[in-house]
mmCIF file as gemmi writes it, N, C-alpha and C atoms, coordinates in Angstrom:
data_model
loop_
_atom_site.group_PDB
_atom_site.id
_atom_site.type_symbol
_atom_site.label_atom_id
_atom_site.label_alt_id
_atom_site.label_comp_id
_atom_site.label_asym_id
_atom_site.label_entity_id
_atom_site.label_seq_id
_atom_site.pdbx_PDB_ins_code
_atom_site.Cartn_x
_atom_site.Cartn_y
_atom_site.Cartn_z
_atom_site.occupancy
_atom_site.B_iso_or_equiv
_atom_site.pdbx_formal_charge
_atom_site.auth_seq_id
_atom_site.auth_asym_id
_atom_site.pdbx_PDB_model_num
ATOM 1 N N . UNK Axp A 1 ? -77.205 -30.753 20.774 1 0 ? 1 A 1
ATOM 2 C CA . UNK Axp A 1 ? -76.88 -30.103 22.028 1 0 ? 1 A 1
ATOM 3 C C . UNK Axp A 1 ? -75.534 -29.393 21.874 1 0 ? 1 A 1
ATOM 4 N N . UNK Axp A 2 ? -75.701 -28.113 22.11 1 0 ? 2 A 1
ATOM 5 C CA . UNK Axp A 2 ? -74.706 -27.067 21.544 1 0 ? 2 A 1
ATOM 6 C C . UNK Axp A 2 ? -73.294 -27.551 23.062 1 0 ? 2 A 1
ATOM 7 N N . UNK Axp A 3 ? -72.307 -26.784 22.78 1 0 ? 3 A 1
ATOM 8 C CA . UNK Axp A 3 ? -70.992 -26.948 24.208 1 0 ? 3 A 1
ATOM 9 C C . UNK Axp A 3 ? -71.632 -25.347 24.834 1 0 ? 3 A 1
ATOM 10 N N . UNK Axp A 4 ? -70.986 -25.124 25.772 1 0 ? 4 A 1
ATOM 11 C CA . UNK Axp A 4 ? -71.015 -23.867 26.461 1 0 ? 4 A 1
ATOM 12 C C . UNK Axp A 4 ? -69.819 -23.562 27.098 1 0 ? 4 A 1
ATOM 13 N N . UNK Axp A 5 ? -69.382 -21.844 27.332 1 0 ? 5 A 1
ATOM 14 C CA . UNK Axp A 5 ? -68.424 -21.711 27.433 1 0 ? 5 A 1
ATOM 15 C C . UNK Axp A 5 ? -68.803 -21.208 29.341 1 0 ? 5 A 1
ATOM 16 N N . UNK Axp A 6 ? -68.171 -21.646 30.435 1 0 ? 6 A 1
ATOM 17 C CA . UNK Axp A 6 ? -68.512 -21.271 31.216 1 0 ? 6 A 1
ATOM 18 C C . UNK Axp A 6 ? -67.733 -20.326 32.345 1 0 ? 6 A 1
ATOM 19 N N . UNK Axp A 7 ? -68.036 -19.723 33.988 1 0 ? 7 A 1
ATOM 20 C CA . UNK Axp A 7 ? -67.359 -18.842 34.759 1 0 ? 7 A 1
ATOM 21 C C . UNK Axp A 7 ? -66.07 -19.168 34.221 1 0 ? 7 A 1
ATOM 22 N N . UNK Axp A 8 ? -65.553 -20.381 34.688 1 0 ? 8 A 1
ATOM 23 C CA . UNK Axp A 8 ? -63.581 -20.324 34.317 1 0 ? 8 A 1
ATOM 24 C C . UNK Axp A 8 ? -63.432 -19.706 33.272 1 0 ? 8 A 1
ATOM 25 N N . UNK Axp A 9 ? -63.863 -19.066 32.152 1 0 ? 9 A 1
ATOM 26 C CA . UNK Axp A 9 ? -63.329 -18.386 31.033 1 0 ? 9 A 1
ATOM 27 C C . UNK Axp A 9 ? -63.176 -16.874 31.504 1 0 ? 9 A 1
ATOM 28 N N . UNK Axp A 10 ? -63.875 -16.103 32.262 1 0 ? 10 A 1
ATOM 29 C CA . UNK Axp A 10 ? -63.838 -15.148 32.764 1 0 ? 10 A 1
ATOM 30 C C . UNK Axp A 10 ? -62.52 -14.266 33.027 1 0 ? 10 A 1
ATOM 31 N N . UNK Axp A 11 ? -62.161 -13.894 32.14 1 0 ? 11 A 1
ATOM 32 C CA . UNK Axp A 11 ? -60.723 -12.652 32.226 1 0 ? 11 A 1
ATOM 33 C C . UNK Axp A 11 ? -59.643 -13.979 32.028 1 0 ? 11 A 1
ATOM 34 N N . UNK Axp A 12 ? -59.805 -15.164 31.567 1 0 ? 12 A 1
ATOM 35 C CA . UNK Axp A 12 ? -58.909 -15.518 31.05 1 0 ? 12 A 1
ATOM 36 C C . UNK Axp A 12 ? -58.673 -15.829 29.71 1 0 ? 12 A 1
ATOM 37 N N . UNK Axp A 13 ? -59.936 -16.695 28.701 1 0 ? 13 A 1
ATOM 38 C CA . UNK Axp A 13 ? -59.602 -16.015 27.316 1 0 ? 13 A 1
ATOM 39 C C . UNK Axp A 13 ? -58.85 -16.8 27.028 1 0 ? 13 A 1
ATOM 40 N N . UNK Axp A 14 ? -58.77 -17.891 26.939 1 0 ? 14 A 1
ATOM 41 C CA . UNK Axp A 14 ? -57.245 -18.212 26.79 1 0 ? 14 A 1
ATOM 42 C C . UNK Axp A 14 ? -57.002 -18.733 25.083 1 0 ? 14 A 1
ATOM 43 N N . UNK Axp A 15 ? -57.781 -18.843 24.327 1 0 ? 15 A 1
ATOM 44 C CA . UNK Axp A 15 ? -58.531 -18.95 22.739 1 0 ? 15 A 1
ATOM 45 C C . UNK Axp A 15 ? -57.765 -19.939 22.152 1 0 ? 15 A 1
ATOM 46 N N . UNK Axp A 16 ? -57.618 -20.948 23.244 1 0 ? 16 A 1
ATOM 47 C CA . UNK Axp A 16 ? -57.19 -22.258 22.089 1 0 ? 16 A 1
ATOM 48 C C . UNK Axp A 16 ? -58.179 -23.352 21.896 1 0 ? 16 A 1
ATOM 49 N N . UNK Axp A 17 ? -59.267 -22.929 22.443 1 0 ? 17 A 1
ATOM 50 C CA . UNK Axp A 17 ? -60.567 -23.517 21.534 1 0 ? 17 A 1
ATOM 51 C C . UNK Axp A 17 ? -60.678 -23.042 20.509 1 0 ? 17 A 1
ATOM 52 N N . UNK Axp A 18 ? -60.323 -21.302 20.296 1 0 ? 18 A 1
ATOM 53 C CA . UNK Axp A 18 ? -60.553 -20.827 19.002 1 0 ? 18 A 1
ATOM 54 C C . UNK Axp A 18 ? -60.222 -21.86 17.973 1 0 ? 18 A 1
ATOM 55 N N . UNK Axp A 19 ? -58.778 -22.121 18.309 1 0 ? 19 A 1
ATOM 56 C CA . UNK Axp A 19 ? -57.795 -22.905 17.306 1 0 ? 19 A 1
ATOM 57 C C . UNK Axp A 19 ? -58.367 -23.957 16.979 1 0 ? 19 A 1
ATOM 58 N N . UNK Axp A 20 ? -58.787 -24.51 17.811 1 0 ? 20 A 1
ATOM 59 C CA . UNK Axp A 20 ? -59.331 -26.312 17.385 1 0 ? 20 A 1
ATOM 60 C C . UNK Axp A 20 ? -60.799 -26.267 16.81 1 0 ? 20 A 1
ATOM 61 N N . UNK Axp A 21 ? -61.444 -25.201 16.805 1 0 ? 21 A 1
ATOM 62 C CA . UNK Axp A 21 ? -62.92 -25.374 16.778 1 0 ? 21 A 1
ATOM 63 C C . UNK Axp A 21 ? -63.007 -25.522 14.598 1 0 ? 21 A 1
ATOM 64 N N . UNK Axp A 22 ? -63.555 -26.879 14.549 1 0 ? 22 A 1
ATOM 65 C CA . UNK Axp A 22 ? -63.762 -26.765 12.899 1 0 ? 22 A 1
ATOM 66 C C . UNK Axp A 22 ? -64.585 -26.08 12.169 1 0 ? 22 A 1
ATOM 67 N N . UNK Axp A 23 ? -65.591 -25.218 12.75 1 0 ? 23 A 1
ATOM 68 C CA . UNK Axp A 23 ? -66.503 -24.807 12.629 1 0 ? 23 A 1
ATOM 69 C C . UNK Axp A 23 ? -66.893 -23.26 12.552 1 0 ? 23 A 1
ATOM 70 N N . UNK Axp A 24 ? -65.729 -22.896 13.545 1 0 ? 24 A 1
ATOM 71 C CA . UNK Axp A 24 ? -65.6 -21.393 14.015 1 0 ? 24 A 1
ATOM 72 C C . UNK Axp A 24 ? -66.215 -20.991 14.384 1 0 ? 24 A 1
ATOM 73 N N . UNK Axp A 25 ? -67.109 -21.279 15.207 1 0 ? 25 A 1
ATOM 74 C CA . UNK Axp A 25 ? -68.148 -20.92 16.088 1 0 ? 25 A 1
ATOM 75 C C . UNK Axp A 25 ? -68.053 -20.03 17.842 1 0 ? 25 A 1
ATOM 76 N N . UNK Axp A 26 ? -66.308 -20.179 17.906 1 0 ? 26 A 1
ATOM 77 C CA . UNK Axp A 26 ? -66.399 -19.748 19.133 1 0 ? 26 A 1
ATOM 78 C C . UNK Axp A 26 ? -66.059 -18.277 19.05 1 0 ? 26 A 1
ATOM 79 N N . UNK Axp A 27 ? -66.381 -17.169 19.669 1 0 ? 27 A 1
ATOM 80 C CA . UNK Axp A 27 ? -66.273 -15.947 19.285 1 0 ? 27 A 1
ATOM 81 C C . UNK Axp A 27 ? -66.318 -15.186 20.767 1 0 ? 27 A 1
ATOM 82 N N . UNK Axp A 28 ? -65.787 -13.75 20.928 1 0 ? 28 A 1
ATOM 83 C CA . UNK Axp A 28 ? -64.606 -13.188 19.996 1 0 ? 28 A 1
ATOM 84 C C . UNK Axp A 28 ? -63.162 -13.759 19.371 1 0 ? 28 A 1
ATOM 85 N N . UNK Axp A 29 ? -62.771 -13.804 18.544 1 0 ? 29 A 1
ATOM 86 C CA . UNK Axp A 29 ? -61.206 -14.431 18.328 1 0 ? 29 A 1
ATOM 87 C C . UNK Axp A 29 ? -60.42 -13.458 18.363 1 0 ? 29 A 1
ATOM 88 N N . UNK Axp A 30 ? -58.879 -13.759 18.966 1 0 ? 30 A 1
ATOM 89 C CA . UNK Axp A 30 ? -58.155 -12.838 19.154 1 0 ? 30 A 1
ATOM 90 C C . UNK Axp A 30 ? -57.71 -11.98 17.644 1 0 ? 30 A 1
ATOM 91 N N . UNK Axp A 31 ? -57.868 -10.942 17.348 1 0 ? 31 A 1
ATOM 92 C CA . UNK Axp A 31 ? -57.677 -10.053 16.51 1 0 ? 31 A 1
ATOM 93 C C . UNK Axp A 31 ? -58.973 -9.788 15.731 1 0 ? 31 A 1
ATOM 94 N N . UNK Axp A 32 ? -60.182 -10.148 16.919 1 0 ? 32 A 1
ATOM 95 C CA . UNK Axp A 32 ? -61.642 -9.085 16.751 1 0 ? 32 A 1
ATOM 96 C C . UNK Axp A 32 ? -61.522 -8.284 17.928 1 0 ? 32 A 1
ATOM 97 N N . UNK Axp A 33 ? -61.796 -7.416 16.995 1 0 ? 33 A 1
ATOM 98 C CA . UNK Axp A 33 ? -62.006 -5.349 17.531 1 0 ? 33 A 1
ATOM 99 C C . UNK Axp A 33 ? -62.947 -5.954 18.423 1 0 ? 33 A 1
ATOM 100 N N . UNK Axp A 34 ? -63.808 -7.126 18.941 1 0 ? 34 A 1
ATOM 101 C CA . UNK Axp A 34 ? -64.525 -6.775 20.555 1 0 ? 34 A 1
ATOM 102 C C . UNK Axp A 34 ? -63.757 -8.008 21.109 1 0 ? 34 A 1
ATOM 103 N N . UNK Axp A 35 ? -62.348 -8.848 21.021 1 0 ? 35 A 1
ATOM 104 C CA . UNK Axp A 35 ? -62.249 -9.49 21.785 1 0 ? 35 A 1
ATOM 105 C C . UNK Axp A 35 ? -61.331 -8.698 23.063 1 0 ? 35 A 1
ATOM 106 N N . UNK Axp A 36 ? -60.761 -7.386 23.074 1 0 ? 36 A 1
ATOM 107 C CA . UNK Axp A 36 ? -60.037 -6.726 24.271 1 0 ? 36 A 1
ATOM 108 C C . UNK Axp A 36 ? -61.467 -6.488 25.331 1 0 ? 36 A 1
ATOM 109 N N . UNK Axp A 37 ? -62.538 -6.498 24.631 1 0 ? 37 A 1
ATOM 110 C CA . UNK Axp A 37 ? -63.897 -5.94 25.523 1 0 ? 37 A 1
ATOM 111 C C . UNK Axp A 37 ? -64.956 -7.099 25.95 1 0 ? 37 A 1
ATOM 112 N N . UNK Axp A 38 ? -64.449 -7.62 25.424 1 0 ? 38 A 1
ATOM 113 C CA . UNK Axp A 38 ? -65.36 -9.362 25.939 1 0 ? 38 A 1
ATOM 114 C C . UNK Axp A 38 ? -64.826 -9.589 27.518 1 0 ? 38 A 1
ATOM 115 N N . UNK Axp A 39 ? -65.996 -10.111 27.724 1 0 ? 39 A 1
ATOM 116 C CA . UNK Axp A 39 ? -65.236 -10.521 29.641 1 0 ? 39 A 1
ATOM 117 C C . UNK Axp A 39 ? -64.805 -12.219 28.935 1 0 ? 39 A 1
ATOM 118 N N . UNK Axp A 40 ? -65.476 -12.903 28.059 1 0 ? 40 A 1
ATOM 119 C CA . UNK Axp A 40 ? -65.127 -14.111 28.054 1 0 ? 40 A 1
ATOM 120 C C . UNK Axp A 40 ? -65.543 -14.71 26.732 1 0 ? 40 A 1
ATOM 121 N N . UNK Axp A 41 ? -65.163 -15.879 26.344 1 0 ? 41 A 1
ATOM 122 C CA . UNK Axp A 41 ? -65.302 -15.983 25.211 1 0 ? 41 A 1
ATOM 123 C C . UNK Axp A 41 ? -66.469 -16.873 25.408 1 0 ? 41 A 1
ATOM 124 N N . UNK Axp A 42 ? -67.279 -17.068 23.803 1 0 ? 42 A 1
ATOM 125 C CA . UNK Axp A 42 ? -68.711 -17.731 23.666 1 0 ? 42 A 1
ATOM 126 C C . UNK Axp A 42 ? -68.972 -18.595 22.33 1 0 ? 42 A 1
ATOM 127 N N . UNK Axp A 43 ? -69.729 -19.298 22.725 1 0 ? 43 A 1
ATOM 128 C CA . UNK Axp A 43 ? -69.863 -20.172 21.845 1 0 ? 43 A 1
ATOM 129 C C . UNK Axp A 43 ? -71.391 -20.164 20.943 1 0 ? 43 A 1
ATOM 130 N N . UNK Axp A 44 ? -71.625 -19.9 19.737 1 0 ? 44 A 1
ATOM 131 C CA . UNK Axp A 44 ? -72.544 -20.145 18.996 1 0 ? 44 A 1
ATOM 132 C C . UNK Axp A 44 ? -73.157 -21.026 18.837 1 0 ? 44 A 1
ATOM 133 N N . UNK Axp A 45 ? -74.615 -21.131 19.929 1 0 ? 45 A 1
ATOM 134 C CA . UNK Axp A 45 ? -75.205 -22.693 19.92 1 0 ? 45 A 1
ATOM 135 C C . UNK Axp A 45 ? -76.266 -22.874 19.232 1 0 ? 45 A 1
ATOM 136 N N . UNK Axp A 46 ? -75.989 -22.163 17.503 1 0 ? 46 A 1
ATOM 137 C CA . UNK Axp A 46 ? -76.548 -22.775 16.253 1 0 ? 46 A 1
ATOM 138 C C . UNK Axp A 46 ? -75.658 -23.125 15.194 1 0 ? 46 A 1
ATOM 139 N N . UNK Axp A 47 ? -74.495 -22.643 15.543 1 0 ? 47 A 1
ATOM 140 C CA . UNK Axp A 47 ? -73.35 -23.209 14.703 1 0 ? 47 A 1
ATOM 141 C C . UNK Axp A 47 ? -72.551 -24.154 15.211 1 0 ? 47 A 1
ATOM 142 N N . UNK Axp A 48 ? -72.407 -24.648 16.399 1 0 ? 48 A 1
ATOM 143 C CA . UNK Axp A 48 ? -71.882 -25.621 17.048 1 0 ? 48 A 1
ATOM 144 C C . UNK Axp A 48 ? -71.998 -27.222 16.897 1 0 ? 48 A 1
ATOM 145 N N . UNK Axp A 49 ? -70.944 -27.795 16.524 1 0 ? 49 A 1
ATOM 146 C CA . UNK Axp A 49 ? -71.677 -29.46 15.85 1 0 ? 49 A 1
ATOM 147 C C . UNK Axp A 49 ? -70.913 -30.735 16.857 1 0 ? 49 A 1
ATOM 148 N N . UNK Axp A 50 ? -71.213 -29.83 18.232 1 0 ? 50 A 1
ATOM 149 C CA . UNK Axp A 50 ? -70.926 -30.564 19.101 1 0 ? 50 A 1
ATOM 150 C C . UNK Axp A 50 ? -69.771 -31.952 19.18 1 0 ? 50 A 1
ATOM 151 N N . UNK Axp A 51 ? -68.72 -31.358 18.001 1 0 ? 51 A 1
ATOM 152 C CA . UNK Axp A 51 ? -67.413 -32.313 18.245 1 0 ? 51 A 1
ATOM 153 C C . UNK Axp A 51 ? -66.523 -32.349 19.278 1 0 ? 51 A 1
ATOM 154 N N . UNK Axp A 52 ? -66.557 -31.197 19.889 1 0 ? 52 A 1
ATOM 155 C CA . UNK Axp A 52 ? -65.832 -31.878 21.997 1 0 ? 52 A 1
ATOM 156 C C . UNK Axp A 52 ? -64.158 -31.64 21.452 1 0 ? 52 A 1
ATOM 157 N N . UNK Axp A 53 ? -64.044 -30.714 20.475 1 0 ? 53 A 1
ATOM 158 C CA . UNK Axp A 53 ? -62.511 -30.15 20.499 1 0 ? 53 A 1
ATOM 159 C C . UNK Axp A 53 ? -61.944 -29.489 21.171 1 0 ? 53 A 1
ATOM 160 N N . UNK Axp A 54 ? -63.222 -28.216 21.071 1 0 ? 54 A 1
ATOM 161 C CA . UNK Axp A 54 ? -62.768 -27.21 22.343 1 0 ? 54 A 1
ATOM 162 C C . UNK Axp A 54 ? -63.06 -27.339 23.721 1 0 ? 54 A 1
ATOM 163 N N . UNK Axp A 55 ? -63.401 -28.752 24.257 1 0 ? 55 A 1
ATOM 164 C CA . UNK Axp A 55 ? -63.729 -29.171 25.629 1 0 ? 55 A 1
ATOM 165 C C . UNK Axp A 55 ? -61.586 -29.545 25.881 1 0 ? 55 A 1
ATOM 166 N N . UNK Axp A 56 ? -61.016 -30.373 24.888 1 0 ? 56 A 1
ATOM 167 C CA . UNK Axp A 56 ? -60.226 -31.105 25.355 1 0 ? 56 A 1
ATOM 168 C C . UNK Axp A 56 ? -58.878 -29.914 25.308 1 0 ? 56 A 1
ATOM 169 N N . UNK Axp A 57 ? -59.299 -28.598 24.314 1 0 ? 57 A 1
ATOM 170 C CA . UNK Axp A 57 ? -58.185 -27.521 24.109 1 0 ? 57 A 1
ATOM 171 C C . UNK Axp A 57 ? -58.647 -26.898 25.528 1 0 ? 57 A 1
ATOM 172 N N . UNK Axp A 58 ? -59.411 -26.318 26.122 1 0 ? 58 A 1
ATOM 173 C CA . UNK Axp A 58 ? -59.597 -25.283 27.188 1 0 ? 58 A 1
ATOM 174 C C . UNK Axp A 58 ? -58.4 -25.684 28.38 1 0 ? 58 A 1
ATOM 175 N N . UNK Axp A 59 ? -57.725 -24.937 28.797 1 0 ? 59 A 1
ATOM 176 C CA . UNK Axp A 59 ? -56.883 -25.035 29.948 1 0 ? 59 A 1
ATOM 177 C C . UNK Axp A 59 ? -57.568 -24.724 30.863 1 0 ? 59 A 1
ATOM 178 N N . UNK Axp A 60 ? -58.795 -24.149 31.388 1 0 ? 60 A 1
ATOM 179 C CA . UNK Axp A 60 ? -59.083 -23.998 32.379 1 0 ? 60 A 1
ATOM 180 C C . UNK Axp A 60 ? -60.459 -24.939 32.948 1 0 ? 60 A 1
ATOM 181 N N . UNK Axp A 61 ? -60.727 -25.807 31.724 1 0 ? 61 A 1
ATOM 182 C CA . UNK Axp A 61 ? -61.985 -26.529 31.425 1 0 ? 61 A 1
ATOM 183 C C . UNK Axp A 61 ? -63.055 -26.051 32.188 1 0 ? 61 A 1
ATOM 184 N N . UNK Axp A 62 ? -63.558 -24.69 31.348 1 0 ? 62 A 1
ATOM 185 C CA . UNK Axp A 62 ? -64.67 -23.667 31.523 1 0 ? 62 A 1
ATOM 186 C C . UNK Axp A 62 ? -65.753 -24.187 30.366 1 0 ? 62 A 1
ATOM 187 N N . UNK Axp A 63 ? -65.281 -25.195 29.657 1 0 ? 63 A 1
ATOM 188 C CA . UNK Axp A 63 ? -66.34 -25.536 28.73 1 0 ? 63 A 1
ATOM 189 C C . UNK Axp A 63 ? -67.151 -26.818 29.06 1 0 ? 63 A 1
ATOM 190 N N . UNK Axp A 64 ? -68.442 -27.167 28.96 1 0 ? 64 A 1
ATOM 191 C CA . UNK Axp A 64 ? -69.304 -28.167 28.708 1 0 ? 64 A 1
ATOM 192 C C . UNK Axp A 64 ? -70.257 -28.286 27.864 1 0 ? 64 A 1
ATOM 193 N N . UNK Axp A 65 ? -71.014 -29.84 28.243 1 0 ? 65 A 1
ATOM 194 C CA . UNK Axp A 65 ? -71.826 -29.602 26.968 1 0 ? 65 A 1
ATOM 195 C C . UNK Axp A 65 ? -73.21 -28.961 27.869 1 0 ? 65 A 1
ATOM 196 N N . UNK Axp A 66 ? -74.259 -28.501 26.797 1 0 ? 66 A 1
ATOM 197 C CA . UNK Axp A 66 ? -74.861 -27.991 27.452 1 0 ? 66 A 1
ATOM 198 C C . UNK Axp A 66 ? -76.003 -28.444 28.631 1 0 ? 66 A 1
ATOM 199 N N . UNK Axp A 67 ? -75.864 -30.131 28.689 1 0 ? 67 A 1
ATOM 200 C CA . UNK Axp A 67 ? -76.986 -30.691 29.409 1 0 ? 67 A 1
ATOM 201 C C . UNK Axp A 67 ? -75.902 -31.008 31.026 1 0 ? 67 A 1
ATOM 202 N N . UNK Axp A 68 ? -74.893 -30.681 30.437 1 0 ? 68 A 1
ATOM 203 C CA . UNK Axp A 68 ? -73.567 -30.881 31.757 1 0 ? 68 A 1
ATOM 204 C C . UNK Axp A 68 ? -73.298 -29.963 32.712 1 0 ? 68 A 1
ATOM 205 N N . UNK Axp A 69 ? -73.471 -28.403 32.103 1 0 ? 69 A 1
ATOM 206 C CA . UNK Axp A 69 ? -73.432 -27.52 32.93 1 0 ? 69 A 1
ATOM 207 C C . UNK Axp A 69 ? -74.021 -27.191 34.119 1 0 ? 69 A 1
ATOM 208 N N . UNK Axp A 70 ? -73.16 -26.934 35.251 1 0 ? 70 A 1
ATOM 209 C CA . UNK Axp A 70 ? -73.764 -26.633 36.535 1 0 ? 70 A 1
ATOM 210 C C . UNK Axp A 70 ? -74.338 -26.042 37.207 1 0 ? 70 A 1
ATOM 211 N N . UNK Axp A 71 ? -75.214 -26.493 38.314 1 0 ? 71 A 1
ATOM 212 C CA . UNK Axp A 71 ? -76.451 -25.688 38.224 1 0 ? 71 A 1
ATOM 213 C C . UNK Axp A 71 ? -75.936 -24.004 38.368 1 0 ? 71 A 1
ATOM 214 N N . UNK Axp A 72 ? -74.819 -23.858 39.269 1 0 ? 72 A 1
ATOM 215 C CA . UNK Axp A 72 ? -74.667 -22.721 39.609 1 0 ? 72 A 1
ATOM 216 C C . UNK Axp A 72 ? -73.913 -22.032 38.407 1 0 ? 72 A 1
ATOM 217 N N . UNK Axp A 73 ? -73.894 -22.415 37.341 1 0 ? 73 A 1
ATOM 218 C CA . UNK Axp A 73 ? -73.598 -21.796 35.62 1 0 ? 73 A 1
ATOM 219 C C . UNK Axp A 73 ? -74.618 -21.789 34.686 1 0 ? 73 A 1
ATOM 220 N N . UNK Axp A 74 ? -75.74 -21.92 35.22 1 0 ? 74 A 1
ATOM 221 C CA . UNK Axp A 74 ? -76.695 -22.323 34.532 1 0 ? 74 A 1
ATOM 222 C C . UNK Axp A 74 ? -76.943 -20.764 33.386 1 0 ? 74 A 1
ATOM 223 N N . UNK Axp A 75 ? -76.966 -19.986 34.134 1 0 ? 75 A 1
ATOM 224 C CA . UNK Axp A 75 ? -77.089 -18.907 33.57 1 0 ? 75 A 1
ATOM 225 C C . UNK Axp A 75 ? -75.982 -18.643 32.176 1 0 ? 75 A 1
ATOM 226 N N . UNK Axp A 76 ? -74.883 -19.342 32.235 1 0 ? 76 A 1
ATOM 227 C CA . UNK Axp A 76 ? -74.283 -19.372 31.018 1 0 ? 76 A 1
ATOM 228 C C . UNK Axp A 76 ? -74.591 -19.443 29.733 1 0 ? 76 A 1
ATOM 229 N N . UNK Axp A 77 ? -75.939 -20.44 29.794 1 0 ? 77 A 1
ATOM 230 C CA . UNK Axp A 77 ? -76.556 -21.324 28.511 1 0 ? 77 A 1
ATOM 231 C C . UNK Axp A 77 ? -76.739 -19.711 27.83 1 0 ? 77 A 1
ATOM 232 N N . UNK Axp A 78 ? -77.541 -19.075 28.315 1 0 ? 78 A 1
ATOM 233 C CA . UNK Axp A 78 ? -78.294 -17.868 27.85 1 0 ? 78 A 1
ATOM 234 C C . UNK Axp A 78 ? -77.45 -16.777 27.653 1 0 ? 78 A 1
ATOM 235 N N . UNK Axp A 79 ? -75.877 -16.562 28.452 1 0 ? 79 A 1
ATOM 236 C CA . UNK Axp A 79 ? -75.436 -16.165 27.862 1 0 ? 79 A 1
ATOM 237 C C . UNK Axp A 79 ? -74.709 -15.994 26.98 1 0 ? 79 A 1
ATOM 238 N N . UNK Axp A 80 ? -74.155 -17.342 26.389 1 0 ? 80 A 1
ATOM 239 C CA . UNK Axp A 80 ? -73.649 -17.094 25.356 1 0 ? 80 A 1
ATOM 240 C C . UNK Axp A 80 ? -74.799 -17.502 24.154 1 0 ? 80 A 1
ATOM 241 N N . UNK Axp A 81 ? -75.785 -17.815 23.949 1 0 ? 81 A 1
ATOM 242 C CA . UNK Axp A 81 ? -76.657 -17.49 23.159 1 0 ? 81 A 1
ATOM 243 C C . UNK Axp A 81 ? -76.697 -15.976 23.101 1 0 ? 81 A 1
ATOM 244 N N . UNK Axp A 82 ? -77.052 -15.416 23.824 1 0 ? 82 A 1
ATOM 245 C CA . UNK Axp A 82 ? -77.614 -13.734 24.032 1 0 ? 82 A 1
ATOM 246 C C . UNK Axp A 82 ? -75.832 -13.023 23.148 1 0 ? 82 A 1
ATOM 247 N N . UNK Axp A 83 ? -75.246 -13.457 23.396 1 0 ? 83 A 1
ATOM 248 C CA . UNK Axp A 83 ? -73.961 -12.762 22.61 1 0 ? 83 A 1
ATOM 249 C C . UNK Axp A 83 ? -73.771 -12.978 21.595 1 0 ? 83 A 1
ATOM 250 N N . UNK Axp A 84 ? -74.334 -13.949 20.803 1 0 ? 84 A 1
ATOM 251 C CA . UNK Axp A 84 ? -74.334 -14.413 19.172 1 0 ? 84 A 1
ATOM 252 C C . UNK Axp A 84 ? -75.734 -13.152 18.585 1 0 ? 84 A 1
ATOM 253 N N . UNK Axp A 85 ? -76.828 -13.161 19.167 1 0 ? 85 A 1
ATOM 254 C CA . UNK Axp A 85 ? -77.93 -12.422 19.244 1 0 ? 85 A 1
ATOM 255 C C . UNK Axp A 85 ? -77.242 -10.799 18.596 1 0 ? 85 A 1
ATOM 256 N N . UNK Axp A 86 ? -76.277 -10.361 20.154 1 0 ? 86 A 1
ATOM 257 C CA . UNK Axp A 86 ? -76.205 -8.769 19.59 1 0 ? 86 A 1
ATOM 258 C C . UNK Axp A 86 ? -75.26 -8.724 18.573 1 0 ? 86 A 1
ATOM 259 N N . UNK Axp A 87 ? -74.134 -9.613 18.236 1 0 ? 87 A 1
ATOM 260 C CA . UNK Axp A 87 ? -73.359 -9.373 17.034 1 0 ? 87 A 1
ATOM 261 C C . UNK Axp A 87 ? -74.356 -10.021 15.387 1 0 ? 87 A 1
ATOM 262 N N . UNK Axp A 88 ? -75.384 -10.827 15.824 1 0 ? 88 A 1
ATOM 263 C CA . UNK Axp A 88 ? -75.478 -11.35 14.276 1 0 ? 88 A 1
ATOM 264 C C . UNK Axp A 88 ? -76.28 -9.812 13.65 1 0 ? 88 A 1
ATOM 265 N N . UNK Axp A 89 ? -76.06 -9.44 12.331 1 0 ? 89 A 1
ATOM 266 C CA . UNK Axp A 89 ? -76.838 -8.725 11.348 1 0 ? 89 A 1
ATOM 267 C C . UNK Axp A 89 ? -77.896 -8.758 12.139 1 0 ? 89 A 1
């Protein structure tokens, strides 16, 4: 069960999940050419090995896991799947 990045990330970005994540799965990172154009940052939920780093780094705790998320974020799951989608090859 992958984490998800949810609304609270929205224009804030704040990428110190980037930092903690062992895996590097969370994307855009600051000094990618699409993180000024991202509304929010996302998490790769096939590369994700569900260690709960970037739950305890988020300052705005916009992240969960994915069976946690609320109903009214539900729509999150899909999108940050759907954003790994248009950047992979």
């Amino acid at each position: 069960m992958a984490y998800v990045i949810n609304e609270p990330c929205i224009g804030v970005k704040d990428a110190s999940c980037t930092e903690v994540c062992p895996v590097d799965c969370i994307h855009p990172t600051p000094g990618d050419p699409r993180f000024e154009e991202a509304e929010q940052l996302y998490i790769d939920p096939e590369e994700c090995i569900d260690c709960d780093a970037c739950v305890e780094a988020c300052p705005v705790d916009a992240i969960t896991s994915e069976d946690q998320v609320p109903p009214e974020w539900e729509s999150f799951i899909a999108r940050n799947a759907a954003y790994f989608r248009q950047v992979r090859p």
